[in-house]
PAZAPA-4460 file (N, C-alpha, C; in steps of 0.05 Angstrom, whole numbers, plus 32768, in hexadecimal, padded with zeros to 4 digits):
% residues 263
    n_x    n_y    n_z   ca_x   ca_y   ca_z    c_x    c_y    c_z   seq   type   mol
   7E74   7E77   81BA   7E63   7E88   81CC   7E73   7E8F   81E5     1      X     A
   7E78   7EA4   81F0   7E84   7EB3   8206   7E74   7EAA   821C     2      X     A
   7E81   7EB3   8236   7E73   7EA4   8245   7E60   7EB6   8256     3      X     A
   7E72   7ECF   824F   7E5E   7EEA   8252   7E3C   7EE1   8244     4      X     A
   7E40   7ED4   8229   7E26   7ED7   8218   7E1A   7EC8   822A     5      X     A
   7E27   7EA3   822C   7E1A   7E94   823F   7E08   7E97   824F     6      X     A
   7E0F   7EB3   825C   7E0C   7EBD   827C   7DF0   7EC6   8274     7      X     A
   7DEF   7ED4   8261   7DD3   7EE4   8249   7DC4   7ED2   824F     8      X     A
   7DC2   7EB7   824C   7DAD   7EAA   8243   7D9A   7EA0   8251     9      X     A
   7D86   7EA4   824F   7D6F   7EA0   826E   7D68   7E83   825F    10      X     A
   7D5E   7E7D   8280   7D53   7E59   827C   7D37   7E61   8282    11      X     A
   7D29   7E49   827E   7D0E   7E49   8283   7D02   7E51   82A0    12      X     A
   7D17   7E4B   82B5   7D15   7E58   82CD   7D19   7E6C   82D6    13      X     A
   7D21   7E86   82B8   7D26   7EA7   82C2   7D0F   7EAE   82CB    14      X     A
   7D12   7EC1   82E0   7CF9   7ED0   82DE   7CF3   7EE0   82BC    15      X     A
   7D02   7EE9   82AC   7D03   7EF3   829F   7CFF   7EEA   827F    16      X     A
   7CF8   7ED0   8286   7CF3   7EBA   8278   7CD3   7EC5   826D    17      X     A
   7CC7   7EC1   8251   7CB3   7EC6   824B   7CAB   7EB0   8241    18      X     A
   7C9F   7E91   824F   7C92   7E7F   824E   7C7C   7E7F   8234    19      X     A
   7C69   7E97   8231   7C60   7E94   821F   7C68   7E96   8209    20      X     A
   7C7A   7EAC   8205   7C88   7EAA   81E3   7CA5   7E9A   81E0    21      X     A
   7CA1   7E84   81F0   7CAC   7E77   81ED   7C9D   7E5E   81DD    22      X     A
   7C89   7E5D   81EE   7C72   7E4D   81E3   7C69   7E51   81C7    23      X     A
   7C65   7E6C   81C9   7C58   7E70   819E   7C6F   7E63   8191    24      X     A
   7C84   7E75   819B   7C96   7E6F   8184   7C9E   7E4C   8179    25      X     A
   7C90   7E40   818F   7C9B   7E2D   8192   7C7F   7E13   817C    26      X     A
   7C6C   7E21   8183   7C53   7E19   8171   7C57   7E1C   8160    27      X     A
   7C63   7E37   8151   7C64   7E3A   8131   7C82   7E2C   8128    28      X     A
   7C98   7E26   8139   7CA3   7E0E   812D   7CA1   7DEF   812C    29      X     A
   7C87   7DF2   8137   7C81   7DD1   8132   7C76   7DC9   8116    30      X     A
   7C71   7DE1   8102   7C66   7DD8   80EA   7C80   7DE2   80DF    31      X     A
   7C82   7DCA   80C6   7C95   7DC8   80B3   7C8F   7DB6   809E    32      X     A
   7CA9   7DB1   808B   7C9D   7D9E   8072   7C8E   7D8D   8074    33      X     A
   7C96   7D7F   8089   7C85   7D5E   8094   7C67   7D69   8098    34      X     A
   7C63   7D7C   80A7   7C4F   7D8A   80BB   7C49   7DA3   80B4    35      X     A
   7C3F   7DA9   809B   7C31   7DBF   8095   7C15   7DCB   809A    36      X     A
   7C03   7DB5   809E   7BEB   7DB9   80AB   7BE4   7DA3   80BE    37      X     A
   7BE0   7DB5   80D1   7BDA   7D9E   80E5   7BC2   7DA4   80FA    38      X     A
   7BB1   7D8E   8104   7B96   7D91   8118   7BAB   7DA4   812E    39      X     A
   7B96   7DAA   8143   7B9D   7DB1   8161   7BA7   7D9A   8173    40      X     A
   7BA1   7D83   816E   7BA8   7D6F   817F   7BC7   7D68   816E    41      X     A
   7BCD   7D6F   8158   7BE4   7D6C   814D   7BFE   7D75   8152    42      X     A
   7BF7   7D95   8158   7C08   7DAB   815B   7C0D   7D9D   817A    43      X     A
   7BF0   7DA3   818A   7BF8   7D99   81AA   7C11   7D81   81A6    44      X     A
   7C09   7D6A   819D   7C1B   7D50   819E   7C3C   7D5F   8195    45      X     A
   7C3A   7D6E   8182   7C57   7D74   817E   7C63   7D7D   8189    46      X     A
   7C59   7D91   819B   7C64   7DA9   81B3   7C61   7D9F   81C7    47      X     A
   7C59   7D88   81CF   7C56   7D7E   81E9   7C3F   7D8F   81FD    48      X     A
   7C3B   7D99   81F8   7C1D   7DAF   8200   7C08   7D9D   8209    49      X     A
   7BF5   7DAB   821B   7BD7   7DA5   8219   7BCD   7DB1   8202    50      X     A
   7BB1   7DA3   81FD   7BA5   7DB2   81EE   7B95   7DD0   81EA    51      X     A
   7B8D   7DD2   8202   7B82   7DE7   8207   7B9C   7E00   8208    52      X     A
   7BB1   7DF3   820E   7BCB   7E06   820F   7BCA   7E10   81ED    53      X     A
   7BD5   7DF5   81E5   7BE5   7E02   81C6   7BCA   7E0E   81B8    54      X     A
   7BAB   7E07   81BA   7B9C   7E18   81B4   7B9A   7E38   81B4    55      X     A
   7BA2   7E39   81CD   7B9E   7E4E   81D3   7BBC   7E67   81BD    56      X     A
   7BD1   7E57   81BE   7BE2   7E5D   81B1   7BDE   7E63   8191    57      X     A
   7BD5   7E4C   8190   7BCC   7E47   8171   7BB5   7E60   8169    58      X     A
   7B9F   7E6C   817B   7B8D   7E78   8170   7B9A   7E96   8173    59      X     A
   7BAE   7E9E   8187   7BBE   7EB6   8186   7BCA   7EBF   8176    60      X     A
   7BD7   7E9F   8167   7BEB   7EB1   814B   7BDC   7EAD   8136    61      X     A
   7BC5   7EA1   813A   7BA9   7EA0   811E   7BA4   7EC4   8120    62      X     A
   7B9A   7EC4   8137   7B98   7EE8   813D   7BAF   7EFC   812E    63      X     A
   7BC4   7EF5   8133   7BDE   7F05   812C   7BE1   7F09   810C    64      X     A
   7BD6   7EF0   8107   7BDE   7EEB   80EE   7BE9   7EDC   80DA    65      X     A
   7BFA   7ECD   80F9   7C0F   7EB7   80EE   7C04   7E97   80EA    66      X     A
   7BE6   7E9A   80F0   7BEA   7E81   80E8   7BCF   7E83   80DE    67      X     A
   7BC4   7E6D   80C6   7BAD   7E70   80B5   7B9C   7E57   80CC    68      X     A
   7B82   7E55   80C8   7B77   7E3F   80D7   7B5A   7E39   80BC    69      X     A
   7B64   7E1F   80AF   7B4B   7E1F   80A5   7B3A   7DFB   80B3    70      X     A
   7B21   7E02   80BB   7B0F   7DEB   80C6   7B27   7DE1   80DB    71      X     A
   7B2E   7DC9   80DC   7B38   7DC0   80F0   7B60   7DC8   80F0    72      X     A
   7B5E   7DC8   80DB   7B7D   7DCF   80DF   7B91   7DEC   80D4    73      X     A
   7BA4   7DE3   80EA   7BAD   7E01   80E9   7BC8   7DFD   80D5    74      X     A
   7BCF   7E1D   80BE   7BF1   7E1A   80B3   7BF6   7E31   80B5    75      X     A
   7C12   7E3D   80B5   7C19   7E4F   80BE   7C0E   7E64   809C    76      X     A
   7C0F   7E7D   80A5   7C05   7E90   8094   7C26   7E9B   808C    77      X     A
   7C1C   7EAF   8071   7C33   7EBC   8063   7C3D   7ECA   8074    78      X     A
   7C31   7ED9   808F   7C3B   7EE4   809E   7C5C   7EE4   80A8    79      X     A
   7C52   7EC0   80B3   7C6D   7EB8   80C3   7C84   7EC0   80AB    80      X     A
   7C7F   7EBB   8095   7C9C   7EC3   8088   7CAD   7ED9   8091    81      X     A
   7C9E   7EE8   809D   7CAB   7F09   80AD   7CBB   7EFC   80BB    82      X     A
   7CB6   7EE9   80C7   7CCD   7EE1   80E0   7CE9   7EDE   80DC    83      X     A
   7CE3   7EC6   80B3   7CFC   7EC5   80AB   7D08   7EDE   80A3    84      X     A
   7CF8   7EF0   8093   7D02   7F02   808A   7D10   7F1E   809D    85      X     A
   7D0D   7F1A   80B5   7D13   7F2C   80CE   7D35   7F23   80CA    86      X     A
   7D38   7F0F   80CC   7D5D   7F04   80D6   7D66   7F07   80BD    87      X     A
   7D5B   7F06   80A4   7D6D   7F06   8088   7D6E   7F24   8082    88      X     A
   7D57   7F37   8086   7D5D   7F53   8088   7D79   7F64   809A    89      X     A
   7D79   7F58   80B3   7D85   7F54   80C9   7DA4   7F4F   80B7    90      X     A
   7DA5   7F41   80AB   7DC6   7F32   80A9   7DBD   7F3D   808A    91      X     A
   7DCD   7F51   8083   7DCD   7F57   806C   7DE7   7F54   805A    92      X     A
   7DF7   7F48   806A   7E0E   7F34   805D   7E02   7F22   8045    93      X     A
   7DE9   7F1A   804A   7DE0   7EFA   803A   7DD9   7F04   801F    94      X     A
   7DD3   7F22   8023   7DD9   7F1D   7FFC   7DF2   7F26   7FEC    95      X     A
   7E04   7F38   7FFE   7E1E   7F2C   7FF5   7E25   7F11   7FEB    96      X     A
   7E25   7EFE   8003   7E2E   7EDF   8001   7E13   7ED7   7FE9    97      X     A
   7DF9   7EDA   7FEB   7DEE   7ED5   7FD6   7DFA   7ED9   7FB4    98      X     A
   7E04   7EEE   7FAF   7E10   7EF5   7F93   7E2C   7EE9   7F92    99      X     A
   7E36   7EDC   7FA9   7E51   7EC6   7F9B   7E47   7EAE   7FA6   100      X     A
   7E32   7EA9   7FA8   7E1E   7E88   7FA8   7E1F   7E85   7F8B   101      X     A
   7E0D   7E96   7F83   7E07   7EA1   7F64   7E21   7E98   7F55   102      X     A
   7E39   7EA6   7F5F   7E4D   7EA8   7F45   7E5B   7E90   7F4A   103      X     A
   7E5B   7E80   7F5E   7E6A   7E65   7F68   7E4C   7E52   7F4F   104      X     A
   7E37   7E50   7F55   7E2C   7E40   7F3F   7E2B   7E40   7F20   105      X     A
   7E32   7E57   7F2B   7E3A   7E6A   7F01   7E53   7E55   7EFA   106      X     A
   7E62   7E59   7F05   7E7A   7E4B   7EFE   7E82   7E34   7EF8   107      X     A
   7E70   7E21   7F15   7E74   7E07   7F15   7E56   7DFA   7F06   108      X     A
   7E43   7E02   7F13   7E32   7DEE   7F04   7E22   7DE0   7F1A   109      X     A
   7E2E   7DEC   7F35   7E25   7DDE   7F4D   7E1E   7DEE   7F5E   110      X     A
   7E00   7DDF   7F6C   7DF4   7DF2   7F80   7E04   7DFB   7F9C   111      X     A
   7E02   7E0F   7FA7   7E13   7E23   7FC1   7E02   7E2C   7FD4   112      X     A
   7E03   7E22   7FE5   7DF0   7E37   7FF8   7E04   7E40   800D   113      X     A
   7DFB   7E52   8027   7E02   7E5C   803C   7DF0   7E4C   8050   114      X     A
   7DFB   7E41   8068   7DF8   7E3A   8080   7DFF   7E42   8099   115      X     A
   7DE4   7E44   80B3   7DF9   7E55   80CA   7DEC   7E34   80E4   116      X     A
   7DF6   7E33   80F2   7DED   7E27   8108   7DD6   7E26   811F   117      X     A
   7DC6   7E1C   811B   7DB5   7E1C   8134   7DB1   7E04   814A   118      X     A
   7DB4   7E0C   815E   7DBB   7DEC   8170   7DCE   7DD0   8158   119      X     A
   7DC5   7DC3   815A   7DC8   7DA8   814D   7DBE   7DAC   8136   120      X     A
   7DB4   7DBF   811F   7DAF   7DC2   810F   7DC6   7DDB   80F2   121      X     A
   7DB8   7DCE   80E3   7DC4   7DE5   80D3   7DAA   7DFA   80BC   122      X     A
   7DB3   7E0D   80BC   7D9F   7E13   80AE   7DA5   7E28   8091   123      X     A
   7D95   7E25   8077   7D98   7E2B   8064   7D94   7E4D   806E   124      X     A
   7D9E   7E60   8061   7D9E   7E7A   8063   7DA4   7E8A   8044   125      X     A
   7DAC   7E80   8033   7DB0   7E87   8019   7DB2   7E6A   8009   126      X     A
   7DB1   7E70   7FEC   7DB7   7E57   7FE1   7DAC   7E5D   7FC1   127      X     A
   7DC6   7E58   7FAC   7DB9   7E54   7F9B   7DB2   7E3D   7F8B   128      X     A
   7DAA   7E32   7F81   7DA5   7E16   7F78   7DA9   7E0F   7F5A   129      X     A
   7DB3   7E01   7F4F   7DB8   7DF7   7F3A   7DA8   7DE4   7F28   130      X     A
   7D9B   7DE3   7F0C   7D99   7DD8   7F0E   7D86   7DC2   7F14   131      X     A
   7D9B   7DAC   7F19   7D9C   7D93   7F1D   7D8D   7D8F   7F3D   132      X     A
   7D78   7D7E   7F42   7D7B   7D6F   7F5B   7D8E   7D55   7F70   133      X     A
   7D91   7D66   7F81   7DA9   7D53   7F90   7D93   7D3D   7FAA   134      X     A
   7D87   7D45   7FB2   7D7F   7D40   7FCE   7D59   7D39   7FCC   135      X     A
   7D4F   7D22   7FD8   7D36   7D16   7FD2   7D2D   7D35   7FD9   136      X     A
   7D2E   7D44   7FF0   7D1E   7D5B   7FF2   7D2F   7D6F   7FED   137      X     A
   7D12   7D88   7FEA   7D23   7DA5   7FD7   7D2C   7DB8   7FF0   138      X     A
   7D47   7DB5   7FEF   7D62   7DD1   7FF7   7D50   7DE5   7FF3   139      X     A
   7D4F   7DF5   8003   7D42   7E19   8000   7D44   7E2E   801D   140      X     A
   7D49   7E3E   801D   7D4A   7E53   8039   7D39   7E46   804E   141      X     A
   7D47   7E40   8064   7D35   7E3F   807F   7D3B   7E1F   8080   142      X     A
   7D3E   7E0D   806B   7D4A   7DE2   8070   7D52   7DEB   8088   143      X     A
   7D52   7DD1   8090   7D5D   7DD1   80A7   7D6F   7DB4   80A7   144      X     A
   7D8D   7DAD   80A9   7D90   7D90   80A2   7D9E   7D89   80BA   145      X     A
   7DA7   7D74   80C9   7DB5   7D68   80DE   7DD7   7D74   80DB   146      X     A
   7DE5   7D87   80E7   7DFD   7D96   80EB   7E10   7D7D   80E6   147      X     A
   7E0A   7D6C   80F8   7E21   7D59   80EC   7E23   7D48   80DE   148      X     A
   7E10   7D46   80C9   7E11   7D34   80B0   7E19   7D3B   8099   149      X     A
   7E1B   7D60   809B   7E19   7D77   8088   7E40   7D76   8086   150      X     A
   7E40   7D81   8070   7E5A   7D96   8070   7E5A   7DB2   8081   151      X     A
   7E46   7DBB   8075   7E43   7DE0   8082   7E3B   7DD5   80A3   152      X     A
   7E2F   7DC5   80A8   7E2D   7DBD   80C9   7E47   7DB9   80D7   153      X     A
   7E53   7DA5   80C5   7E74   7DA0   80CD   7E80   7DB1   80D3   154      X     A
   7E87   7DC4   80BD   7E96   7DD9   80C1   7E95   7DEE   80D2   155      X     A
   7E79   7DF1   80E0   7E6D   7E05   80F4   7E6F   7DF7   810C   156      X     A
   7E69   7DDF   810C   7E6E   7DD5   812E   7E86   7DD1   812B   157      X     A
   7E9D   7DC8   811B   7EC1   7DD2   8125   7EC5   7DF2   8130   158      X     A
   7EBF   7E04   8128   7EC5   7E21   8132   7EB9   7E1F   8151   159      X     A
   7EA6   7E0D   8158   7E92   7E0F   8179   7EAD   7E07   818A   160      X     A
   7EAC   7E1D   819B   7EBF   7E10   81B5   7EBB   7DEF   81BE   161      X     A
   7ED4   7DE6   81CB   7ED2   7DCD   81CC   7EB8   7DC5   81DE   162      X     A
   7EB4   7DD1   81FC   7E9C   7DD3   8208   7E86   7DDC   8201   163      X     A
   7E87   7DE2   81E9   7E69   7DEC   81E4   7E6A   7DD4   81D6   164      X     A
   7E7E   7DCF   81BB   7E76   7DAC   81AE   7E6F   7DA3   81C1   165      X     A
   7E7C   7D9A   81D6   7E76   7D7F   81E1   7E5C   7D80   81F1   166      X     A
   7E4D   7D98   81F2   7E35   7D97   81FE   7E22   7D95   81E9   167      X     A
   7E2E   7DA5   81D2   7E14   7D96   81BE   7E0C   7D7C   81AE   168      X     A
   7E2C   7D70   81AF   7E29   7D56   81AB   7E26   7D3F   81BD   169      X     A
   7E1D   7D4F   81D5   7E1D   7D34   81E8   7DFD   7D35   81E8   170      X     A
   7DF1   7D45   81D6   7DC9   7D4C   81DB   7DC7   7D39   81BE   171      X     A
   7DD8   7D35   81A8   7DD6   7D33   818F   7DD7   7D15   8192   172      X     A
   7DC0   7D01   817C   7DC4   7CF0   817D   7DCE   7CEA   8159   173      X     A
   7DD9   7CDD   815A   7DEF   7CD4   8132   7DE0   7CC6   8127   174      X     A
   7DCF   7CC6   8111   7DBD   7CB9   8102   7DCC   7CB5   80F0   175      X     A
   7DBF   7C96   80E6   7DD5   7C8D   80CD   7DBE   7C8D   80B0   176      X     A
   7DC5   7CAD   80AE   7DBA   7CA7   8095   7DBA   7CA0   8077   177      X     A
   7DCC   7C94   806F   7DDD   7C80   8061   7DF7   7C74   806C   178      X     A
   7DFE   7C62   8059   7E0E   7C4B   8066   7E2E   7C58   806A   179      X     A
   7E2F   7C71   8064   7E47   7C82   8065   7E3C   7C8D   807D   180      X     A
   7E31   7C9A   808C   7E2C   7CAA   809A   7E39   7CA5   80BA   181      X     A
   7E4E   7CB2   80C1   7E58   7CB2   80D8   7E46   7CB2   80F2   182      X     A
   7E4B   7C9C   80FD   7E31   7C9E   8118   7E42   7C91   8133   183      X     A
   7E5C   7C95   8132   7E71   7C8E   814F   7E71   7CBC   8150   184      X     A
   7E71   7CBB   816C   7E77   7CD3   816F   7E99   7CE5   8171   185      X     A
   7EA9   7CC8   8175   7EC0   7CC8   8175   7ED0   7CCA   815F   186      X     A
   7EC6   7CC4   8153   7EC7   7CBB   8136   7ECD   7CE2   8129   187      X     A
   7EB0   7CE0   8129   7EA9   7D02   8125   7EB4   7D20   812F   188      X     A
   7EC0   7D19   8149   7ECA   7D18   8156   7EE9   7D29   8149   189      X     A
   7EFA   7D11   8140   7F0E   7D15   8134   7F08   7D1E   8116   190      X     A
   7EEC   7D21   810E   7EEA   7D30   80ED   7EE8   7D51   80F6   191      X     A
   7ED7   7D50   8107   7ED6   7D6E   8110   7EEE   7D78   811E   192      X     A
   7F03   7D6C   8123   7F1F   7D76   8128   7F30   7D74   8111   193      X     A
   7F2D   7D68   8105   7F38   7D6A   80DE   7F29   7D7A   80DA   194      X     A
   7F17   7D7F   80D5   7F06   7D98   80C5   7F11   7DB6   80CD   195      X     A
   7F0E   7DB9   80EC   7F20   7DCD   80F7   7F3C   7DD1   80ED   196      X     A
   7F4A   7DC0   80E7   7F5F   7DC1   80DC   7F69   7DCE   80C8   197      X     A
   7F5B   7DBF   80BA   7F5F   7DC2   8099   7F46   7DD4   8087   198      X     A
   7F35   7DE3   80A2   7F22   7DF8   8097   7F15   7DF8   807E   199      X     A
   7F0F   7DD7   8083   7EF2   7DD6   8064   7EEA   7DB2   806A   200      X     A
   7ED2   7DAE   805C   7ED0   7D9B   8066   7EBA   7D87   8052   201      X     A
   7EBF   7D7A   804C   7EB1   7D63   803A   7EA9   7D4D   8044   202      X     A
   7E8E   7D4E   803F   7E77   7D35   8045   7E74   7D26   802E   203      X     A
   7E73   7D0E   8030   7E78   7CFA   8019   7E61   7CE9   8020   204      X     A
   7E47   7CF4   8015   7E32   7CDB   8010   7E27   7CD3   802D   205      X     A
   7E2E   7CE4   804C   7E1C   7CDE   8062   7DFE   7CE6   8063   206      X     A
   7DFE   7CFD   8058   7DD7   7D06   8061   7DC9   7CF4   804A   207      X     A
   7DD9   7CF8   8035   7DC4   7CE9   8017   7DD6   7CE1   8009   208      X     A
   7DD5   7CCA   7FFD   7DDA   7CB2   7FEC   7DE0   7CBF   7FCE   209      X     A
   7DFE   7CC6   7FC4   7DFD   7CD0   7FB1   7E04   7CF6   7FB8   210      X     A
   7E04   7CF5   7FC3   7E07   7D16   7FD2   7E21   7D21   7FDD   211      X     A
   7E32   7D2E   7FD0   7E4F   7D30   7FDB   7E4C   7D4C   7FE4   212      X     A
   7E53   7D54   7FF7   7E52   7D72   7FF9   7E72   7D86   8009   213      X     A
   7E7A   7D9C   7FFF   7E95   7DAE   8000   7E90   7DC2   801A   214      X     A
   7E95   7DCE   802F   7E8C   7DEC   803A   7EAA   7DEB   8044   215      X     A
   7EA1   7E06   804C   7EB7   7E17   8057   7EA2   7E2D   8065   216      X     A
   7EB9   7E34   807D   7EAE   7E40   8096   7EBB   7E69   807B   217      X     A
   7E9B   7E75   8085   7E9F   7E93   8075   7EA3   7E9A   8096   218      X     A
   7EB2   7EBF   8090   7EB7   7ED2   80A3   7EB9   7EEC   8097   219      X     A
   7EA9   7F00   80AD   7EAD   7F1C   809F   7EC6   7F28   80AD   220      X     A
   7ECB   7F3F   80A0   7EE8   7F51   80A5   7EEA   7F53   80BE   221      X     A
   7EE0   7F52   80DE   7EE2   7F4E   80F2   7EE0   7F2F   80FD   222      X     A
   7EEE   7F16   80EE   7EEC   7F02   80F8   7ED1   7EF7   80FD   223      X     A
   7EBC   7EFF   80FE   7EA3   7EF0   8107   7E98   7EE1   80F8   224      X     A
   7E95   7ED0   80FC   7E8A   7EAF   80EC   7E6A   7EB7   80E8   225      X     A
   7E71   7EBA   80C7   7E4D   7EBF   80BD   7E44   7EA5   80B3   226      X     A
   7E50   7E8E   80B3   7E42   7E71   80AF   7E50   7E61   809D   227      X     A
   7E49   7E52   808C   7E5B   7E3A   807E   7E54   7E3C   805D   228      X     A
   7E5D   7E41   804F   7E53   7E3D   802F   7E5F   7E23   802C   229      X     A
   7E50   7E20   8019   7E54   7DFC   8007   7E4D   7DFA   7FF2   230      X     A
   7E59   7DE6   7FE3   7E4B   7DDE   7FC6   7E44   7DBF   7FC3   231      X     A
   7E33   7DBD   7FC0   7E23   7DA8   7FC1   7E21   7D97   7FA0   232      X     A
   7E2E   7D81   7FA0   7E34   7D70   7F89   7E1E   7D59   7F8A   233      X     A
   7E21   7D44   7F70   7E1D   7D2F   7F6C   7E38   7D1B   7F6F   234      X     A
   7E41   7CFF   7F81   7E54   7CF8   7F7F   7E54   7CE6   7F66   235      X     A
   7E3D   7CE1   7F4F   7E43   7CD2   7F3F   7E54   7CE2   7F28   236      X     A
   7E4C   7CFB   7F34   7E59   7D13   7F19   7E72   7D1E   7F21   237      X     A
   7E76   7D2B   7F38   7E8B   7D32   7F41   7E97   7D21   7F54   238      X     A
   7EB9   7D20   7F52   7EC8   7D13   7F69   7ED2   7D25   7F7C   239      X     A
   7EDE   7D16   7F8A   7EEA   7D23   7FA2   7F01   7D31   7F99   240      X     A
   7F13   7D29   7F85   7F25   7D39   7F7D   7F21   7D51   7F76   241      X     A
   7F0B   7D50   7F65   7EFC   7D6B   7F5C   7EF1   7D7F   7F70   242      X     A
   7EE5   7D77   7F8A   7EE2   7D87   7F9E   7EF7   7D95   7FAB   243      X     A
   7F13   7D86   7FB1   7F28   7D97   7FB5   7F44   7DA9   7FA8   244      X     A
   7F38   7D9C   7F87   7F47   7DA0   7F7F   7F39   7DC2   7F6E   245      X     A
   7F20   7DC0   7F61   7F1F   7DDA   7F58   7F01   7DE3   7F70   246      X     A
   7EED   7DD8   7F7D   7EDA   7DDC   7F8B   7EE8   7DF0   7FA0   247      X     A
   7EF6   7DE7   7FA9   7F06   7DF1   7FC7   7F0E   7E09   7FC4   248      X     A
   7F24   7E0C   7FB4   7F34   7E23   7FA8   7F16   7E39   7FA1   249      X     A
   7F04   7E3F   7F8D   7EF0   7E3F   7F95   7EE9   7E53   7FAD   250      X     A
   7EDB   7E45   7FBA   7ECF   7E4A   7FD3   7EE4   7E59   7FED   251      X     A
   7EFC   7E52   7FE4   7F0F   7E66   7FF1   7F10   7E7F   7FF0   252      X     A
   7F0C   7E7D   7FD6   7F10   7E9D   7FC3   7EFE   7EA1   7FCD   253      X     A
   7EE4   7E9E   7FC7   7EC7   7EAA   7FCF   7EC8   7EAF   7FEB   254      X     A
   7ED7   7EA5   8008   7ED2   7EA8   8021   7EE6   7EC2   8025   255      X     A
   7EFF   7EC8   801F   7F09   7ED9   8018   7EFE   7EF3   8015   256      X     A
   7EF3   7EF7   7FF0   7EE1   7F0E   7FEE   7ECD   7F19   7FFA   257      X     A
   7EBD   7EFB   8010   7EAE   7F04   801B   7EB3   7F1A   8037   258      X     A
   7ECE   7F0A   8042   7ED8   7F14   8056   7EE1   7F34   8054   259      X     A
   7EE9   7F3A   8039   7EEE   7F52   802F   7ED9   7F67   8034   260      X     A
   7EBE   7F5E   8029   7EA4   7F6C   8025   7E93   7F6F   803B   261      X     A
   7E95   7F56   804A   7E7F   7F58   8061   7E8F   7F66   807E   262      X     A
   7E88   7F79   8089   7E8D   7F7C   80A2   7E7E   7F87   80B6   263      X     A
***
């Protein structure tokens, strides 16, 4: 991010700051897999709100549309899907990269998705699936998984200026979610400077037990970083050899053609 963009970005103390749609927006991401229906005192607890606040929120986008309210509890309506569907219309790259997701699983046998960055997060944006299940919960547009436990997370926070890393990893706390899972920051530290390096990057069994995963950082014909593709294995089925030896090669080719096609 430029520092010009930086300069763009209003804090909660702009005048120019719109407090309230900050607030909706902020109500309708408090429901998710965990939290699909939830009371008014629920939503409040999650947003940190009063009640009478996120009420008031809550009955506005019931109005709008976006959110269904039956008896005591409220879930978001088919509406909100417009929201997702606004940024994937928007980036019409993703069904390019969608049809060599496709032909990367055709081939191998193994699920691919596309990933772009959000804060400390990563997020699914395409993906086709294979198959086989890898992961206790189901991969699909909009997951959201921890950036640095991920491959496609990896590979996107190496491209972040060093001051922007170091400001997002100094907010980030390292959960160990298996007994592989890197949780020294220093540590990580020096993977995300190998990863930068060697421009691809393999997670071996940190987010889930049994879960090996490949990405590489995509780019369209003007250099701009459209997010991370990956292929997502079983490590009892596939090795590591196999990831760099025909997975990689692979996903090269595919970042390539994409770079060709998208601009």
């Amino acid at each position: 991010m430029t520092t010009q963009m930086k300069e763009d970005i209003l804090t909660p103390d702009d005048r120019d700051f719109v407090t309230a749609l900050a607030s909706g927006l902020e109500v309708i991401l408090a429901f998710d897999s965990d939290n699909p229906r939830m009371t008014l005192s629920e939503v409040a607890a999650r947003t940190g709100m009063n009640r009478a606040r996120a009420r008031r929120f809550l009955l506005t986008l019931h109005a709008l549309g976006y959110v269904r309210k039956q008896h005591r509890h409220f879930e978001l309506a088919p509406k909100a899907l417009q929201l997702g569907y606004a940024f994937l219309s928007a980036n019409n790259y993703r069904s390019v990269i969608q049809q060599h997701l496709e032909d990367i699983t055709q081939r191998i046998g193994e699920s691919s998705s596309l990933g772009v960055l959000d804060g400390n997060e990563v997020i699914y944006v395409a993906r086709s699936a294979a198959p086989h299940r890898l992961m206790a919960i189901t991969l699909s547009i909009g997951t959201r998984l921890p950036a640095v436990a991920t491959s496609m997370g990896r590979v996107l926070l190496a491209q972040l200026p060093e001051a922007e890393l170091d400001a997002l990893l100094a907010t980030t706390t390292l959960t160990a979610y298996t007994e592989h899972t890197i949780t020294d920051k220093r540590v990580l530290r020096e993977r995300l400077a190998e990863v930068r390096r060697q421009g691809y990057c393999i997670v071996d069994q940190e987010l889930d037990s049994g879960l090996r995963s490949l990405a590489v950082p995509t780019f369209d014909a003007n250099g701009k970083l459209l997010g991370a593709i990956n292929v997502s294995t079983n490590a009892a089925r596939i090795d590591l050899a196999t990831l760099t030896d025909k997975f990689l090669p692979l996903l090269q080719e595919k970042i390539r053609q994409i770079r060709t096609q998208v601009s």
